[in-house]
C-alpha positions in Angstrom: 0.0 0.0 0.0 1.3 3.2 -0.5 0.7 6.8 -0.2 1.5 9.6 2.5 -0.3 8.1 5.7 2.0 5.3 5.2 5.5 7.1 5.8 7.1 7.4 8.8 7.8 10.7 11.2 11.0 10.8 10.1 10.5 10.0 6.5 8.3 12.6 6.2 10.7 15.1 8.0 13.0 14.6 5.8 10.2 15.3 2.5 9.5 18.9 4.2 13.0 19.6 4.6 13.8 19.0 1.0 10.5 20.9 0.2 12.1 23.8 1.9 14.7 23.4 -0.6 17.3 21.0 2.0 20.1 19.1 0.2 20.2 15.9 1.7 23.7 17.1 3.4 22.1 20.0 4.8 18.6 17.9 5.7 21.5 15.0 7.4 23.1 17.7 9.0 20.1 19.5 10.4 18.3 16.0 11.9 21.7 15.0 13.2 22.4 11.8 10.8 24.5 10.6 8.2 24.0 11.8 4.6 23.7 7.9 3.9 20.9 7.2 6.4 19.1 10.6 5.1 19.3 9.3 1.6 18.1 6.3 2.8 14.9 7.9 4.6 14.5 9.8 1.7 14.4 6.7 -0.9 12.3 4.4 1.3 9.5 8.1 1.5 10.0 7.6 -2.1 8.7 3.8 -2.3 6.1 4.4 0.2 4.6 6.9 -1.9 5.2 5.0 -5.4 7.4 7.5 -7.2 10.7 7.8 -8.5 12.1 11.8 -7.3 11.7 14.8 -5.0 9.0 16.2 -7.7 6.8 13.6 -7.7 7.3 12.5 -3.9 5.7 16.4 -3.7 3.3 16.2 -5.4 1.8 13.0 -3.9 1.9 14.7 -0.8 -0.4 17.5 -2.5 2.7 19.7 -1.2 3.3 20.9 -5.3 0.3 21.3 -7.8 1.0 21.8 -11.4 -0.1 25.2 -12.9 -2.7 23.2 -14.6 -4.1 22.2 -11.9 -4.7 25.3 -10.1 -7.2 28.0 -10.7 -6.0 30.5 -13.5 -6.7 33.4 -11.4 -4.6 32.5 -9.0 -1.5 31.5 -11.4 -2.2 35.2 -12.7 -1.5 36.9 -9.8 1.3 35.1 -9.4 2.8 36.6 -12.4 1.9 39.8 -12.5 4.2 42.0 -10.5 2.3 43.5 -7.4 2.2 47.7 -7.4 2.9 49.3 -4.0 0.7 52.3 -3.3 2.0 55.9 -4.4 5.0 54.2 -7.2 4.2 53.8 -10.5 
């Protein structure tokens, strides 16, 4: 069975981390393990969850939605540069 109520605390400690934009030596260093060991966590989230890389492993956690998939409005104001009262 897999999917995200499947992974364990620290598998899934070490998916936010690299959410947050972690490398695995920064996400080992920060939990206090090896880069191995936080490699390993990382590839056994990735079974869990049936995919193949960080991407994917995000987006089955409904953590990353593809533009697509999102409202348009939203993806607009995304783009267009905000204006700050009184500058032009």
């Amino acid at each position: 069975m897999t999917g995200p109520a499947n992974l364990t605390p620290r598998e899934r400690e070490v998916l936010v981390l690299r959410a947050h934009g972690l490398t695995l030596a920064e996400v080992a260093d920060r939990l206090g393990s090896s880069l191995s060991t936080a490699s390993a966590q990382e590839h056994s989230a990735f079974l869990r969850l049936g995919v193949d890389c960080l991407v994917d492993a995000l987006r089955a956690m409904g953590w990353l939605t593809p533009p697509e998939l999102r409202p348009a409005d939203e993806i607009q104001r995304e783009a267009t540069p905000q204006r700050t009262a009184g500058k032009v």
